[in-house]
NULUMRO-652839 format. One record per residue: residue in one letter; x, y, z of N, C-alpha, C in turn. Coordinates in Angstrom, 2 decimals, always signed. Layout:
N
R   volo       n.x       n.y       n.z      ca.x      ca.y      ca.z       c.x       c.y       c.z
R      a         X         Y         Z         X         Y         Z         X         Y         Z
...
END
This chain:
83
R   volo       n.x       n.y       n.z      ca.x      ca.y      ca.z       c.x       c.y       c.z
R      x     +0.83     -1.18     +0.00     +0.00     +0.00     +0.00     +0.88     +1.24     +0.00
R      x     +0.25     +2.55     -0.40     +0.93     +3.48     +0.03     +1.44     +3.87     +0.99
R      x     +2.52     +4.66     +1.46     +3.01     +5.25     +2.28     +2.88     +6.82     +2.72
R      x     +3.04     +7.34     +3.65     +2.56     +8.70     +3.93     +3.01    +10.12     +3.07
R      x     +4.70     +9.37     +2.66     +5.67    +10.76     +1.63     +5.71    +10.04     +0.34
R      x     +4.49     +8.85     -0.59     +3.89     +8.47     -1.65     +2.69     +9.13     -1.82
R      x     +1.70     +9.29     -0.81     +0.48    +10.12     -1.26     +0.74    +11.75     -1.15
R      x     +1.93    +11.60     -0.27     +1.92    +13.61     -0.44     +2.94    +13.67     -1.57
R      x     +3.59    +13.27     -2.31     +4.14    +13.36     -3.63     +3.04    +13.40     -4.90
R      x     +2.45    +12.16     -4.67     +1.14    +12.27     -5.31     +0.42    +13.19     -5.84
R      x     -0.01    +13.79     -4.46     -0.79    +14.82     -3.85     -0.15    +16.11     -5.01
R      x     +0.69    +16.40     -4.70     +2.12    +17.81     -5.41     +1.47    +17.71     -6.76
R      x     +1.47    +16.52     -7.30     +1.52    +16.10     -8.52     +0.46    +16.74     -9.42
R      x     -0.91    +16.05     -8.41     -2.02    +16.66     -9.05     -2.24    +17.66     -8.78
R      x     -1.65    +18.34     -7.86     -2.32    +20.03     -7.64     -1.55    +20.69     -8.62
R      x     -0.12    +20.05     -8.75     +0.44    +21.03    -10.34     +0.33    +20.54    -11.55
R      x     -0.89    +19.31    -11.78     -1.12    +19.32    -13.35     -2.46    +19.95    -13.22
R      x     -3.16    +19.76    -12.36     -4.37    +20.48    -12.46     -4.70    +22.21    -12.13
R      x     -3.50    +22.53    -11.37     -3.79    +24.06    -11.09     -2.39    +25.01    -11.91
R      x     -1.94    +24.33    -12.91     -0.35    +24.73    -13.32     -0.99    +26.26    -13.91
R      x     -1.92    +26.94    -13.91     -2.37    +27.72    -14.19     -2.46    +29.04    -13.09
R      x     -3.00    +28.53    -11.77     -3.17    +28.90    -11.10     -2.06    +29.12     -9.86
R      x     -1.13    +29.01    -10.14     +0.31    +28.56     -9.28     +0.67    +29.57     -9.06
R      x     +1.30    +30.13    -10.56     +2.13    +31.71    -10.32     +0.84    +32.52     -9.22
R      x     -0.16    +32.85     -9.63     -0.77    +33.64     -8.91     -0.71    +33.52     -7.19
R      x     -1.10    +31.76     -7.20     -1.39    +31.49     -5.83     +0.45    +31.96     -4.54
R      x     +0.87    +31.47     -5.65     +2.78    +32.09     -5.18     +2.81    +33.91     -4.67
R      x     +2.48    +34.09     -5.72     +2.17    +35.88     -5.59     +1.57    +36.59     -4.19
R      x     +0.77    +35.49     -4.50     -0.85    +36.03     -3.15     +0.27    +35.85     -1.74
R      x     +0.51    +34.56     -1.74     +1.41    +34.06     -0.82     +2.07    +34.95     -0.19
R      x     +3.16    +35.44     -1.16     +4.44    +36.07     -0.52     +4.01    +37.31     -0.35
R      x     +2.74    +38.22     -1.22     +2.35    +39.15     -0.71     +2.07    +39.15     +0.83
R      x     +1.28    +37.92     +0.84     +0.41    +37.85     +2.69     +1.93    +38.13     +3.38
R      x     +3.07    +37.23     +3.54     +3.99    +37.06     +4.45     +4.46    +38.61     +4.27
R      x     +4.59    +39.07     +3.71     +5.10    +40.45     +3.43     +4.35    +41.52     +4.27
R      x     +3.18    +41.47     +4.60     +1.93    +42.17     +5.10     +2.53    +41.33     +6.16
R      x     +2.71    +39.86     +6.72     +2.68    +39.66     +8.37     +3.29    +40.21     +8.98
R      x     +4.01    +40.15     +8.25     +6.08    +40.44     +8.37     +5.95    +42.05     +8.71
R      x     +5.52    +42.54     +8.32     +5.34    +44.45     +8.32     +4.54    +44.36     +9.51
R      x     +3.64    +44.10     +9.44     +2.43    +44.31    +11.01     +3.23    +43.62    +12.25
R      x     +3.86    +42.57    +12.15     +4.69    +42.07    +13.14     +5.21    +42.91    +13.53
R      x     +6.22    +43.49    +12.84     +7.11    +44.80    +12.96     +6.75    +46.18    +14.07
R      x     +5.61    +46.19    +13.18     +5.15    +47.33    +13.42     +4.28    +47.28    +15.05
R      x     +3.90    +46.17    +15.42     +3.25    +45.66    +16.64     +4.78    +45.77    +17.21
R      x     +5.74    +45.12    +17.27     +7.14    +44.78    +18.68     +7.58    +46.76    +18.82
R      x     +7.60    +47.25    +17.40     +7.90    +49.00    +17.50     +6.94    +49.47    +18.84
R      x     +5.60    +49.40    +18.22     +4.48    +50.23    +18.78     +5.16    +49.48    +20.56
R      x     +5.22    +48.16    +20.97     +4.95    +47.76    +21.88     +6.35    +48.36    +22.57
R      x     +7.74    +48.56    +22.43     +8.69    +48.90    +22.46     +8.13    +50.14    +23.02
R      x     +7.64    +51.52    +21.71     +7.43    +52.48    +22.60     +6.30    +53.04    +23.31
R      x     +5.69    +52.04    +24.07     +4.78    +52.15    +24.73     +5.47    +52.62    +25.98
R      x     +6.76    +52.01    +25.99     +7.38    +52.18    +27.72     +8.40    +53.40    +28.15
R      x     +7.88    +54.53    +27.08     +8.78    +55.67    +27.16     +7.56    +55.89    +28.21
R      x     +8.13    +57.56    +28.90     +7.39    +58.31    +30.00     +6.99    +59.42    +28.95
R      x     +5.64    +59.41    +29.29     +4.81    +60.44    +28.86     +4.97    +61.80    +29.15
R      x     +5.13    +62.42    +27.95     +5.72    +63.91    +28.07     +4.80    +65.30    +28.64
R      x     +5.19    +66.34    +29.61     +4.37    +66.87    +30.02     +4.23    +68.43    +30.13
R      x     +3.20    +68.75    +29.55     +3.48    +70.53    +28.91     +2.60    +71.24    +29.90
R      x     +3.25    +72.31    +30.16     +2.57    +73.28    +31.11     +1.85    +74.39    +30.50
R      x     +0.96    +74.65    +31.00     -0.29    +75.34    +30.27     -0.79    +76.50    +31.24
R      x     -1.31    +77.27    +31.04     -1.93    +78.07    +32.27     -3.07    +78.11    +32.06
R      x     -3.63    +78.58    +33.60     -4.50    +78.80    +34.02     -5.22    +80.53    +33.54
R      x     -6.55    +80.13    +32.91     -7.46    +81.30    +32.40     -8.77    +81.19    +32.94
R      x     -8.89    +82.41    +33.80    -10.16    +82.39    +34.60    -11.50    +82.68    +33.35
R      x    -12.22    +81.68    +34.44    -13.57    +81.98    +33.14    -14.45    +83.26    +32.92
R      x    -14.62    +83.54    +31.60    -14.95    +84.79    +31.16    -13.70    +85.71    +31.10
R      x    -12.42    +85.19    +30.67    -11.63    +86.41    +31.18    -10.74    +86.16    +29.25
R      x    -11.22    +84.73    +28.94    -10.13    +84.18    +27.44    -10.80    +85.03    +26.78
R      x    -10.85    +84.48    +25.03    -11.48    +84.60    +24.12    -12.16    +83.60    +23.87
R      x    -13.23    +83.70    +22.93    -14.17    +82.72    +22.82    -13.94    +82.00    +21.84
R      x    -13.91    +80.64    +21.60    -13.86    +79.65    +20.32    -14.09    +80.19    +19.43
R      x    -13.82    +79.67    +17.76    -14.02    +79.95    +16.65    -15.39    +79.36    +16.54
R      x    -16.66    +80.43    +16.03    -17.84    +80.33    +15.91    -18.37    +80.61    +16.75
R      x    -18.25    +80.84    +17.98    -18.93    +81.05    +19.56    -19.18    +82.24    +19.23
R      x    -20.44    +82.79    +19.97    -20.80    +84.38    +20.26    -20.56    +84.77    +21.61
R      x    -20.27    +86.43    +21.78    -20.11    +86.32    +23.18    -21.79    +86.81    +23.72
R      x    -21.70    +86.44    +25.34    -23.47    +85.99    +25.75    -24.17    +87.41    +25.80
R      x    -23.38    +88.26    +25.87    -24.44    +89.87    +25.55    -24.63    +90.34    +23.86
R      x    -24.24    +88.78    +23.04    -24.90    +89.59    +21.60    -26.14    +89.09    +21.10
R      x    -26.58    +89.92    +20.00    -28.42    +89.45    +19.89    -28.37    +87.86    +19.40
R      x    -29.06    +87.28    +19.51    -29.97    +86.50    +18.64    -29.79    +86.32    +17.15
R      x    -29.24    +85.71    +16.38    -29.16    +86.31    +14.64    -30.31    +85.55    +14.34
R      x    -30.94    +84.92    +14.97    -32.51    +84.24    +14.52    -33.15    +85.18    +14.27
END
């Protein structure tokens, strides 16, 4: 009877007389994917790497209310109505 590295030879056989068409592409797709793992892998150990810097910290002041300017589009509260 067959043996286990007779049916997967086999096996090779018919997937490249029957898909010899479809090969180059399926190769393509392939090494594209690993190419995409390979980058996101990357890019996950980076991101995770600089997760463990110390968060940087900017000083800002303090503006009592009613004393700033008002946002872009805001009215100030003593003007009319434009309704």
């Amino acid at each position: 009877m067959f043996g286990l590295s007779e049916l997967a030879i086999l096996l090779i056989v018919v997937i490249a007389v029957i898909g010899a068409r479809k090969l180059p592409e399926l190769a393509r797709s392939a090494g594209k994917s690993a190419r995409i793992l390979k980058a996101e892998a990357r890019a996950a150990k980076d991101e995770e790497a600089g997760a463990g810097a110390a968060p940087r910290v900017l000083q800002g002041e303090i503006v009592p209310p009613g004393t700033g300017t008002p946002p872009p589009g805001a009215r100030a509260a003593d003007a009319p109505d434009p309704r």
